[in-house]
N, C-alpha and C positions, 0 to 999 in steps of 0.2 A: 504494500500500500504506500503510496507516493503522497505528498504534502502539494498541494493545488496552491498557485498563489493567482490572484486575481490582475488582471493587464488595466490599466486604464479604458482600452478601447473594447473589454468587455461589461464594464459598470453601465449601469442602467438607474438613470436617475430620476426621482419623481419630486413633488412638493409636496410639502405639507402645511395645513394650518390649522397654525394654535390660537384658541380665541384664549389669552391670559385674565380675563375679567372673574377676579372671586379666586384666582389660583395662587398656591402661596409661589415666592417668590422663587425660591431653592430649587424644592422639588421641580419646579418645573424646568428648572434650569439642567439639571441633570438630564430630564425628559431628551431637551432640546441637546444637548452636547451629544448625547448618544445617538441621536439621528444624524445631526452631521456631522459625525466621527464613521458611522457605519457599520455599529456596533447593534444590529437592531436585525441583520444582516447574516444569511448565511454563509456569504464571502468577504466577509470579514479580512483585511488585510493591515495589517498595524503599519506598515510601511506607505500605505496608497491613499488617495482622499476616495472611499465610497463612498461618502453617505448622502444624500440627500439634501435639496434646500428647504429650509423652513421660514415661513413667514409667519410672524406672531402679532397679532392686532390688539386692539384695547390695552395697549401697553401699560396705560396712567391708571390701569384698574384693579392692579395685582395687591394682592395681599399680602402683610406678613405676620407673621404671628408674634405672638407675646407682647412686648416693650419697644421692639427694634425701632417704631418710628421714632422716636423720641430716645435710643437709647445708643443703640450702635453708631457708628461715629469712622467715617473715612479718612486719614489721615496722609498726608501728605507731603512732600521737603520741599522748600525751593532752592535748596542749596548756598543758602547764606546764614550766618548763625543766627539762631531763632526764628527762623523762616520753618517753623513747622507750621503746616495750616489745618484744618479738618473739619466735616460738613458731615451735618447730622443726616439720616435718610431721610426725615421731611424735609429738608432744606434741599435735599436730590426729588425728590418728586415735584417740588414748589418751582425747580427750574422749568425752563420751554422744553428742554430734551429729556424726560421721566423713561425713553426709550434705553437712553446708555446704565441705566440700572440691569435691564437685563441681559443687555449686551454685555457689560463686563460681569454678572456672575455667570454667563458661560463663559467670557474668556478666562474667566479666573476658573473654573474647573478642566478645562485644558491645557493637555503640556504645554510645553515652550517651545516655540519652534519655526521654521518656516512652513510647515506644515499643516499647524495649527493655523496660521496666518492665513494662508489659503483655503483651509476649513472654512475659518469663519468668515470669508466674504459672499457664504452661502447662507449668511443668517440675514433676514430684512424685519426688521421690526417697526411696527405703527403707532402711534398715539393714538388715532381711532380705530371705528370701525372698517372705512376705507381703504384699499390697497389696490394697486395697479398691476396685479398677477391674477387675474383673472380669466386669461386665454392660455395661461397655464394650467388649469384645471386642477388646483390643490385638492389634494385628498384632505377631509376633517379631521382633525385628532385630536378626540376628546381625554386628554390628562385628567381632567377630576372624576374622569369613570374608571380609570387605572387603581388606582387606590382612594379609600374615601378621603386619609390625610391630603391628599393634593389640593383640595379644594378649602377656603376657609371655612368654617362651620359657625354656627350660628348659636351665639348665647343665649 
């Protein structure tokens, strides 16, 4: 039995979309790194980009649990002494771009790489409901039916 690796010009790629509205933050983020990694995939190749583009709508909608809006805290240098700076996550959601919140927790659950780089210029993320991949005929992919945790739950 031989070890199969997959060719670039045999990947077959499709879309997918994720309505993030009510979904937490994290989980969903992992959802999304594993589809465009290709890990979701039975040809799976750690060396190659399979996986899929994802486009994720309702961006400014996502949930997170516990404390974190008011608690957790990005932290930053500008490289001069006392140049640290740091922005609370309502203070990231309060900006125009509430999109690069999800953007960077899948960059950040992704190696380092050039690889990763070229991964993720397959992720498109929205603020609204609206998006302009619609003659690409995205497949749905409902994340809060995966597990119940994925979705927020209701006090």
């Amino acid at each position: 039995m031989s070890t199969s690796f997959t060719k670039a010009s045999d990947i077959e790629r499709k879309w997918v979309l994720i309505d993030a509205e009510g979904l937490v933050l994290g989980r969903m983020a992992v959802v999304i790194a594993n589809i465009l990694r290709g890990k979701n995939k039975p040809c799976f190749t750690p060396n190659a980009d399979c996986g899929d583009n994802v486009v994720v709508i309702n961006a400014d909608k996502i949930a997170l649990t516990g404390n974190k809006l008011e608690d957790k805290k990005y932290y930053w240098h500008s490289g001069y002494p006392g140049g640290i700076k740091q922005r609370s996550m309502k203070q990231l959601m309060m900006e125009p771009r509430p999109d690069r919140m999800i953007r960077n927790a899948v960059r950040r659950m992704m190696s380092k790489g050039p690889l990763s780089r070229a991964i993720l210029s397959k992720l498109r993320v929205y603020k609204g409901a609206e998006h302009p991949h619609m003659a690409q005929n995205p497949e749905v992919l409902d994340v809060a039916k995966l597990n119940p945790k994925n979705s927020q739950r209701v006090k």
